[in-house]
C-alpha positions as CSV (number, residue, x, y, z in Angstrom):
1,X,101.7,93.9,123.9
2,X,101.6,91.3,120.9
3,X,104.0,91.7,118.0
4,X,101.1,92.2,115.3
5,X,102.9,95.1,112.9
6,X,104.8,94.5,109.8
7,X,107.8,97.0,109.0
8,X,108.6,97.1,105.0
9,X,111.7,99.1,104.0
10,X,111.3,100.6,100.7
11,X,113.8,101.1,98.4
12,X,112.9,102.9,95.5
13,X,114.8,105.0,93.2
14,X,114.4,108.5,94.2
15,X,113.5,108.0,97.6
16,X,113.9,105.4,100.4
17,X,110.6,104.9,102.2
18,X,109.5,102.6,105.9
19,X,106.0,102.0,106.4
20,X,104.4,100.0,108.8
21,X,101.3,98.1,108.5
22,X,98.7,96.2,110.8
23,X,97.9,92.5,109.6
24,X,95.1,93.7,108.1
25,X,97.1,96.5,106.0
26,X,95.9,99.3,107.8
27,X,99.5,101.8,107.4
28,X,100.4,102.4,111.0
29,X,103.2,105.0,109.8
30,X,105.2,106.3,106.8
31,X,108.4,107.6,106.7
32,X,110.6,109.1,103.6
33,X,113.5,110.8,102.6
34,X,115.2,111.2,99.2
35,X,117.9,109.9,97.6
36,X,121.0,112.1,96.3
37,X,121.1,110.5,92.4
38,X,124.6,111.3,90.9
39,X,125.2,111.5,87.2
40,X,129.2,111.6,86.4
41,X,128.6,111.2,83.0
42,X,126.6,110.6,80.3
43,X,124.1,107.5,80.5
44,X,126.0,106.8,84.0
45,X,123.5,106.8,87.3
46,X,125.0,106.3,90.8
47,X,123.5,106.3,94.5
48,X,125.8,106.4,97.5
49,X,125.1,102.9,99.1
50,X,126.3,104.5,102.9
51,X,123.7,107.2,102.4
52,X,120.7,104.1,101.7
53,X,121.6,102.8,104.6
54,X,121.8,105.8,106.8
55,X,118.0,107.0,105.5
56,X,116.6,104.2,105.1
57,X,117.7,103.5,109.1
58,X,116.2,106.9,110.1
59,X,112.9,106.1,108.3
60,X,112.9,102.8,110.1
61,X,113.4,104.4,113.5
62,X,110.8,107.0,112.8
63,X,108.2,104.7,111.8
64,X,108.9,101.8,114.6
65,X,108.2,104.9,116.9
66,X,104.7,105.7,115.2
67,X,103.5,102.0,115.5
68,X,104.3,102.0,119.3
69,X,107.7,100.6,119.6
70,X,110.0,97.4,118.3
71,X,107.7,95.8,120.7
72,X,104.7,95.8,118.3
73,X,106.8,94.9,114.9
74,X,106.8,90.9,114.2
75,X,108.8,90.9,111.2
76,X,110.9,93.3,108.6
77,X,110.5,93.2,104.9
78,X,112.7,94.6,102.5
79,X,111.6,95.5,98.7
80,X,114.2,97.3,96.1
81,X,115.3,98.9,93.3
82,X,116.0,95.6,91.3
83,X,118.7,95.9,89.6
84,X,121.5,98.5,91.5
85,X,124.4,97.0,92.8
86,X,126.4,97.9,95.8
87,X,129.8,96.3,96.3
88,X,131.5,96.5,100.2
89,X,133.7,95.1,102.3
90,X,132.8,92.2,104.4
91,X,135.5,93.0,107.1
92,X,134.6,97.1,107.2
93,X,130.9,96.5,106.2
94,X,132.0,99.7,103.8
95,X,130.8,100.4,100.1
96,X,134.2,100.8,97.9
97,X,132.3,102.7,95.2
98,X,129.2,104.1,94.8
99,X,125.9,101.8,93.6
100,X,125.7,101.5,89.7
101,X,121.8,102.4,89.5
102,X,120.0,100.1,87.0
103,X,119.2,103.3,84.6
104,X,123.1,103.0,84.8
105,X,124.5,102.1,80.8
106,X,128.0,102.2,81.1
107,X,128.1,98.7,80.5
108,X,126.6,98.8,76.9
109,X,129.7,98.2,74.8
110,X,130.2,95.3,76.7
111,X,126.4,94.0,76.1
112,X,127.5,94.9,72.3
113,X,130.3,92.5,72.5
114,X,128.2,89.9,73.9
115,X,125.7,89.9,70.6
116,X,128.3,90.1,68.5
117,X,129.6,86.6,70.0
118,X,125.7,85.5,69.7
119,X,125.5,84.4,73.1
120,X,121.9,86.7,73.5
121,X,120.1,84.0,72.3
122,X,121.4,81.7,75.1
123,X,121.8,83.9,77.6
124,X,117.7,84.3,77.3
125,X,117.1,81.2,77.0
126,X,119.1,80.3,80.2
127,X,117.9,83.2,82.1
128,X,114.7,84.9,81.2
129,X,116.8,88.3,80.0
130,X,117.9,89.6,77.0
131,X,121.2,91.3,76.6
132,X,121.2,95.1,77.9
133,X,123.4,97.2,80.6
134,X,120.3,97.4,82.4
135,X,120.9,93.8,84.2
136,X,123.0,93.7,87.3
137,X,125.5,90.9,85.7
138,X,127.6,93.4,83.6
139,X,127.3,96.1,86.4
140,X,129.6,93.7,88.5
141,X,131.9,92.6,86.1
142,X,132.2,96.9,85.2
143,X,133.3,97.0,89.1
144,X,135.5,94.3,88.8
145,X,137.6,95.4,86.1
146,X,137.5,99.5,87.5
147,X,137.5,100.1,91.1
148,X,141.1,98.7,92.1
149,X,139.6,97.7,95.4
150,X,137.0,95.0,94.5
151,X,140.5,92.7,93.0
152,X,142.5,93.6,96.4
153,X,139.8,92.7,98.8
154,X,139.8,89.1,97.6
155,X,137.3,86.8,99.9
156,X,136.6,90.5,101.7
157,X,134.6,91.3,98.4
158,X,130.8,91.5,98.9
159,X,128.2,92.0,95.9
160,X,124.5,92.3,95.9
161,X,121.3,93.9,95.2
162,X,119.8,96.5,97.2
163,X,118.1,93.8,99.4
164,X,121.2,91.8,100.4
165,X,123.4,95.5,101.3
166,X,120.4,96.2,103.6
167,X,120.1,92.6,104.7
168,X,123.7,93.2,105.7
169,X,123.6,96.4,107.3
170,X,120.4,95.4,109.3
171,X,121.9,91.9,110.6
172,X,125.9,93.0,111.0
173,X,126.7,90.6,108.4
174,X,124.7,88.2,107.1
175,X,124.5,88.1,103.3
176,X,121.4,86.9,101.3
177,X,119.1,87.6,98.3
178,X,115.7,86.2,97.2
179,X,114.6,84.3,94.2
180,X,112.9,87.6,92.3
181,X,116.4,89.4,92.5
182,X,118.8,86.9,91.9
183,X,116.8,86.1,88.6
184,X,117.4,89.3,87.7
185,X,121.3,89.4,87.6
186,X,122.2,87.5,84.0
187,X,123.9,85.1,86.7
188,X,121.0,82.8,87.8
189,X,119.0,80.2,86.1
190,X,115.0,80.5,85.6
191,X,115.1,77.1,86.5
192,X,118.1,76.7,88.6
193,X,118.5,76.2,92.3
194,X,122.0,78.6,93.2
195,X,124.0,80.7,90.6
196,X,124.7,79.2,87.8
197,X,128.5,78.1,87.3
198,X,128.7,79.0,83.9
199,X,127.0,82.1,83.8
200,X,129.6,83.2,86.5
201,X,132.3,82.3,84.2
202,X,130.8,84.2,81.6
203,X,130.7,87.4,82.9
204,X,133.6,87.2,85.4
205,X,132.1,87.3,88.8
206,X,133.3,84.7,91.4
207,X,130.8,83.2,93.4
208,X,132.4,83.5,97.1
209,X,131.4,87.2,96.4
210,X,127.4,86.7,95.8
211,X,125.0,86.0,98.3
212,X,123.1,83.2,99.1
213,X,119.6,82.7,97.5
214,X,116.6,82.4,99.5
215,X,113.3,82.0,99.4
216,X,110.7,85.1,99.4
217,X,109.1,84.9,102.6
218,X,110.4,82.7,105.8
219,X,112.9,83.4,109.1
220,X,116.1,84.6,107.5
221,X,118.0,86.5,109.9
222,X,116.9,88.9,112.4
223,X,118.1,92.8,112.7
224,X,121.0,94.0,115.3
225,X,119.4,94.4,118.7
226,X,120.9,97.4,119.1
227,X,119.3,99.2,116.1
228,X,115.7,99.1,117.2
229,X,115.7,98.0,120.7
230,X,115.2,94.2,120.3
231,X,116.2,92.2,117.3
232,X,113.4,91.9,114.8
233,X,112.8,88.8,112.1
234,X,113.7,89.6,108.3
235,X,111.0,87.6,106.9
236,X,109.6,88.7,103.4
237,X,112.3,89.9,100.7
238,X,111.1,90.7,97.0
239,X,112.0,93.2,94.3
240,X,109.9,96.0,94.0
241,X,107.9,95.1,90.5
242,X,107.6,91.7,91.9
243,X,106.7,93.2,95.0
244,X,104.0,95.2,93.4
245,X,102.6,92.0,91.1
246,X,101.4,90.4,95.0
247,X,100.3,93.7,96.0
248,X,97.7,94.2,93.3
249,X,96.8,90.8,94.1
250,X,97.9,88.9,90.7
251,X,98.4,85.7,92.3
252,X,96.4,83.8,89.7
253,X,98.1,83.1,85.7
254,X,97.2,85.7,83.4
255,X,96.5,88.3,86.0
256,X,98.7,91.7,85.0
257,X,99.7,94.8,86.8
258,X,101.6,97.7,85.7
259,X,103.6,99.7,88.2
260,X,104.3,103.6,86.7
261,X,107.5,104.8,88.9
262,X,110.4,106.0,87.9
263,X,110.4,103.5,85.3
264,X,107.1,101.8,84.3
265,X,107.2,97.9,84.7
266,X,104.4,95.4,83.6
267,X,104.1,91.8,84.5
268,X,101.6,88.9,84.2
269,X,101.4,86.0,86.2
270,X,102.9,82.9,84.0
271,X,102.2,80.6,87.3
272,X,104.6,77.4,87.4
273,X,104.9,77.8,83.7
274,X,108.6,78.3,82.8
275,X,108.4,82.3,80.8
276,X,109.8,82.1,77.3
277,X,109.5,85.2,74.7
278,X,110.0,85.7,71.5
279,X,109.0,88.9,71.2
280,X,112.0,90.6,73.5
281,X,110.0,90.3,77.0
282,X,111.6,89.0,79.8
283,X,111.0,85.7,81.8
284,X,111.1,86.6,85.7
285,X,110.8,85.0,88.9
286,X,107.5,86.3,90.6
287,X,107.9,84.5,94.0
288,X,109.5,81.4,95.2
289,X,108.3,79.5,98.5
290,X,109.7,76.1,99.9
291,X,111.8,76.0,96.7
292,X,108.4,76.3,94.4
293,X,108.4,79.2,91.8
294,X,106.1,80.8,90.6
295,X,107.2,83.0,87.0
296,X,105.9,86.2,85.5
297,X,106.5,87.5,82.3
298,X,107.8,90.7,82.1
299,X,108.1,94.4,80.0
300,X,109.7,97.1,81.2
301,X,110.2,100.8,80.5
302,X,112.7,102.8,81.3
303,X,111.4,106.5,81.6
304,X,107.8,107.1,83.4
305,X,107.6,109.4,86.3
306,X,111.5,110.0,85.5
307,X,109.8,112.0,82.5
308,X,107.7,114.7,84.7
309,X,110.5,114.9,87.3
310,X,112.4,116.0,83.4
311,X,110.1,118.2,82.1
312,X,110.0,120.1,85.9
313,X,113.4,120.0,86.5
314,X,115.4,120.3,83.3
315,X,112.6,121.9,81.1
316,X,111.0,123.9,83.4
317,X,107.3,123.4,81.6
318,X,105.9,122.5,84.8
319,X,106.2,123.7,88.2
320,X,105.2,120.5,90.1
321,X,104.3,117.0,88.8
322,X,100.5,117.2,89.1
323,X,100.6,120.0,86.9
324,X,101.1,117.4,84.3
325,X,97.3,116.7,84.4
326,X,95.9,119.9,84.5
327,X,97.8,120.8,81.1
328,X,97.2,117.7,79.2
329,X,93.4,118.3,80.0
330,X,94.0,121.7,78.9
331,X,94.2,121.1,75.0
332,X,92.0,119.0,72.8
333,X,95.0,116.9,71.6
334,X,98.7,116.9,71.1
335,X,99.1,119.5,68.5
336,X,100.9,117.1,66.4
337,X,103.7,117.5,68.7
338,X,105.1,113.3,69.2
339,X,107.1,112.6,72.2
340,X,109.7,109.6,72.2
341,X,110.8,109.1,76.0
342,X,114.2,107.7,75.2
343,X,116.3,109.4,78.0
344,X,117.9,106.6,79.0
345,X,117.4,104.6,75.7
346,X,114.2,102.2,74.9
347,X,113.4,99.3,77.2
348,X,110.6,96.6,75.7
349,X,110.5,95.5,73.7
350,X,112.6,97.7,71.6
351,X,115.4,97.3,74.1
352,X,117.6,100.5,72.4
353,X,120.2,101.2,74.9
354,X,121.2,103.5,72.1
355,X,118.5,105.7,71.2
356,X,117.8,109.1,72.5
357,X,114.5,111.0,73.2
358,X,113.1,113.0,70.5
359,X,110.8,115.8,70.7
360,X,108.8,115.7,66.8
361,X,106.0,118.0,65.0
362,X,107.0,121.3,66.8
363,X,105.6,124.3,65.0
364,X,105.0,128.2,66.4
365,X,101.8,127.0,67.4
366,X,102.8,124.1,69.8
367,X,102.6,124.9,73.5
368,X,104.1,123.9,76.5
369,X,100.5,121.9,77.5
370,X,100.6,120.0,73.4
371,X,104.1,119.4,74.5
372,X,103.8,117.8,78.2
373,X,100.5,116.1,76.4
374,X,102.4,114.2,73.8
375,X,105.0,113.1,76.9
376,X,102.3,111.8,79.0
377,X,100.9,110.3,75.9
378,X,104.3,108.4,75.3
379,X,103.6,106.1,78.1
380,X,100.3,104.4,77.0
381,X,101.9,104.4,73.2
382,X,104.9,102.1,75.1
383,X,101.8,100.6,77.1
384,X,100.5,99.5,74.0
385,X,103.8,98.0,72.1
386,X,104.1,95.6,75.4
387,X,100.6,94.5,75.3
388,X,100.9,93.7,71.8
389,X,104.2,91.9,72.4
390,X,102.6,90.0,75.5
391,X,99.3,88.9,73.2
392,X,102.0,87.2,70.5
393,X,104.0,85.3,73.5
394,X,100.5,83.5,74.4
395,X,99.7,86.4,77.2
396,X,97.0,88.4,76.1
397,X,95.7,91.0,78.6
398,X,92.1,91.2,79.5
399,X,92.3,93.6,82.8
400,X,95.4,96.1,83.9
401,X,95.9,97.2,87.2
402,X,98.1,99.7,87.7
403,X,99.5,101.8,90.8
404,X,102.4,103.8,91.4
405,X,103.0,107.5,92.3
406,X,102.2,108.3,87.8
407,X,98.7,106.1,88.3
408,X,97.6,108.7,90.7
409,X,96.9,111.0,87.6
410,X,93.2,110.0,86.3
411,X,94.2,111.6,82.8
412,X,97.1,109.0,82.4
413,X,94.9,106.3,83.7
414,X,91.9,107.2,81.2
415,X,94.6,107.4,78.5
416,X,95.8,103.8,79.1
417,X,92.1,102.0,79.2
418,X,91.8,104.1,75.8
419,X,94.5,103.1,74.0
420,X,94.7,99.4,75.1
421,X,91.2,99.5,74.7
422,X,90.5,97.6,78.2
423,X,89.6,98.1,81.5
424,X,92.3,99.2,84.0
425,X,91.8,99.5,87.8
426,X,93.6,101.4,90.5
427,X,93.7,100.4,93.8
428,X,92.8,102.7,96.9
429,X,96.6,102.7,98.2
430,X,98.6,103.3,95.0
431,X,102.2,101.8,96.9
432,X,101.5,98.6,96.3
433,X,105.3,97.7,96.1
434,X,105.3,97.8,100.1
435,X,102.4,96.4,100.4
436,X,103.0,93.2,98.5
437,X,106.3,92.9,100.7
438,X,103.7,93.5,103.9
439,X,102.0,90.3,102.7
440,X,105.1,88.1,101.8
441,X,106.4,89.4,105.4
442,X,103.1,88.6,107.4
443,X,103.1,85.0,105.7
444,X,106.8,84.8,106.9
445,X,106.1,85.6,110.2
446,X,103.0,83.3,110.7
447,X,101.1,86.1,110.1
448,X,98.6,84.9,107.4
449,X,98.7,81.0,106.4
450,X,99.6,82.0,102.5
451,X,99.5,84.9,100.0
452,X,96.1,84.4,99.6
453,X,95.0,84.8,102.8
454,X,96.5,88.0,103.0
455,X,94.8,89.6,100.0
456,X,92.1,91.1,101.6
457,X,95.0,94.0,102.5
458,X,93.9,95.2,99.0
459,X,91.0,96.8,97.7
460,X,90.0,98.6,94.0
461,X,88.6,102.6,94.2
462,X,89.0,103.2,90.7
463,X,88.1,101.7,87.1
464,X,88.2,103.3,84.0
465,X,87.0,101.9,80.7
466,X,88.1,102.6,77.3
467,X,85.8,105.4,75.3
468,X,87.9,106.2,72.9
469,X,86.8,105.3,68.6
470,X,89.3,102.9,66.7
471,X,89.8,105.6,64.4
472,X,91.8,108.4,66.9
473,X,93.5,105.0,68.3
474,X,94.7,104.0,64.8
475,X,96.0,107.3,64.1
476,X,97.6,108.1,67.4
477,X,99.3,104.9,67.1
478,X,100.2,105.3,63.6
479,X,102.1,108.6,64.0
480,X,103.7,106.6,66.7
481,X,105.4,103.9,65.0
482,X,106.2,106.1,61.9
483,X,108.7,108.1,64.3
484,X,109.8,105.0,66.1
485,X,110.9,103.8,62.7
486,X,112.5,107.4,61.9
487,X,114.2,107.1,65.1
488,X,115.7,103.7,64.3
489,X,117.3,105.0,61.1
């Protein structure tokens, strides 16, 4: 029996996920189990890195099973929750503390004292990102200067991303990240080849405790024997928006995808071209092979499917997510009832680590449909701030493609061509994110010759155009940015 099947681990926010996929992308197997998410405090977000592991293991098992044995699997990729950090011990191969999730903002007054210094304008400029506890930088130094353990264990001390603790766990010890992570630390470089010396010194964190970089797809290790049976090639490692951006097949510059998750994340394909904004988006690492990058430029919002699992689970206004749809097709409109998502502040590119969400226009006459229409309305008016942002750095969008568990619902994905008055296209498999890691994988593992070989793993069932007058836009986005402005004050 040939080794023909691709495993991807996916490690998302709420859940961890395994699927396996034929060359051609046909999905052999899924497997999925949630995530406990621990909130200490306010604006603090946590994941128990021991409990990733464990799942994400299971799901693996399960689904090497369903595609016939380890026998069948020729490599392992690994695609992640970007910006969570895990820090362990290298003897023990133990957490010390739980993962600071990358809705995490513990580390804002620190970001605040960085501004104030007026090193954001460098720090950008140096690595794609603008200051905000979002980045995984801060979120090291925070565990540097509070859990007691990660000074004691010296050289023992291990940091990553989510991709280089699973990396570990899978290989009994070897410790790596790729390109599209590292660039998303505050501690590497757009154009730099390892972590950059004095970034490090700028935030604290000593280099003997960081992985080494690597490319996106290759041979990189292979897992324990003893986990599946035989030991199996690593051979594709991306973050998960980046991840998505191949899935959807934007290999090409100017081609743009948005992923709605538990955060909503939009890039566009910047090719070789180094990403510079001035409009507070962020310059990214899309994919680097043989050394060769390729950039993307990025916006990203914090609250998107987070904001049904919300209104289910805090408000109570809906009893499961798709019930979302059926309420916001129930009324003509919103009511006058405006909807500012800012539960874990505003992302791009506001970037508000501050703010808080705001609930505007209630009278006795609002329902609970005006009110879960105005928050799934929220979304395309952020939609629309980033595309205006991206036109002004030189970006313009002429196409979106979106997927994601949110893209599912065709009232959100009417709403979007509507208000950026442009066509947007779903995909028939809306995980994307695992699939993008299926193709860097299979190219990794001999596989497929390149990226583009593999893209016929994707195909479009959905398009929507725009139908909506300039008039109800211009209103709509009006009454928008009048209580964004309120909000600021």
């Amino acid at each position: 029996m040939s080794a023909d099947c691709i495993l991807v681990l996916d490690e998302g926010t709420t859940s961890t996920r395994a699927v396996a996929y034929a060359a051609d992308g046909t999905v052999l197997g899924v497997a999925q189990q949630d995530l406990t998410q621990y909130y200490p405090a306010p604006g603090l977000v946590e994941h128990d890195a021991a409990e990733i592991w464990e799942r994400t293991l299971a799901c693996a098992r399960a689904v090497v099973a369903r595609a016939g044995g380890a026998d069948r699997i020729a490599a392992i990729g690994i695609t992640n929750q970007r910006e969570t950090v895990v820090a362990w011990d290298r003897q023990t191969g133990d957490p010390i503390c739980r993962a600071i999730v990358w809705q995490d903002r513990r580390t804002a007054p620190m970001c605040a004292e960085l501004r104030e210094r007026g090193l954001e304008p460098w720090l950008q400029a140096r690595t794609g990102l603008v200051v905000d506890p979002y980045f995984a930088g801060t979120k090291m130094r925070w565990i540097l200067d509070h859990v007691p353990q990660a000074r004691e264990l010296g050289d023992r001390l291990a940091l990553g991303t989510i991709e280089s603790w699973l990396v570990w766990k899978l290989t009994g010890g070897l410790h790596v990240s790729d390109a599209s992570n590292a660039s998303r630390t505050q501690l590497f470089a757009l154009d730099g080849a390892d972590w950059d010396g004095e970034l490090l010194d700028l935030f604290g964190v000593p280099r003997a405790a960081l992985p080494d970089v690597v490319d996106n797809h290759g041979r990189f290790g292979a897992s324990d024997p003893r986990l599946f049976g035989r030991a199996i090639p690593i051979c594709g490692l991306a973050g998960d928006q980046q991840s998505a951006t191949i899935g959807q097949h934007c290999l090409n510059p100017g081609d743009t995808k948005a992923t709605f998750g538990t955060g909503a994340f939009i890039l566009t394909n910047r090719g070789t071209q180094l990403p510079r904004s001035d409009h507070r988006l962020l310059g990214t690492i899309l994919y680097q092979a043989e050394g060769e990058r390729t950039y993307a430029l990025e916006g990203s919002i914090f609250v998107a499917g987070s904001l049904v699992k919300w209104l289910r689970d805090e408000l109570g206004v809906i009893r499961v997510a798709g019930e979302s749809e059926v309420l916001a097709r129930s009324v003509p409109d919103n009511g006058g009832v405006l909807f500012i998502p800012a539960l874990a502040g505003l992302g791009a590119p506001h970037w508000r680590p501050e703010a808080k969400g705001q609930l505007i226009g209630l009278t006795l006459g609002s329902s609970r449909a005006h009110i879960v229409r105005a928050a799934m309305e929220s979304l395309a008016h952020q939609c629309h701030d980033l595309q205006a942002a991206f036109a002004a750095d030189g970006s313009p969008w002429s196409l979106l493609r979106i997927d994601g568990g949110m893209s599912a619902n065709d009232w959100i994905a009417q709403d979007l061509a509507d208000m950026l008055g442009l066509p947007v296209e779903r995909p028939s498999d809306i995980e994307t994110t695992a699939l993008g890691t299926a193709m860097l994988a299979g190219v990794g593992a001999g596989l497929h010759a390149s990226l583009a070989d593999a893209v016929t793993m994707r195909s479009t069932a959905a398009r929507f155009t725009p139908h909506m007058d300039d008039s109800r836009r211009s209103d709509r986005l009006a009454l928008w940015q009048a209580a964004l402005a309120r909000s600021s004050g």
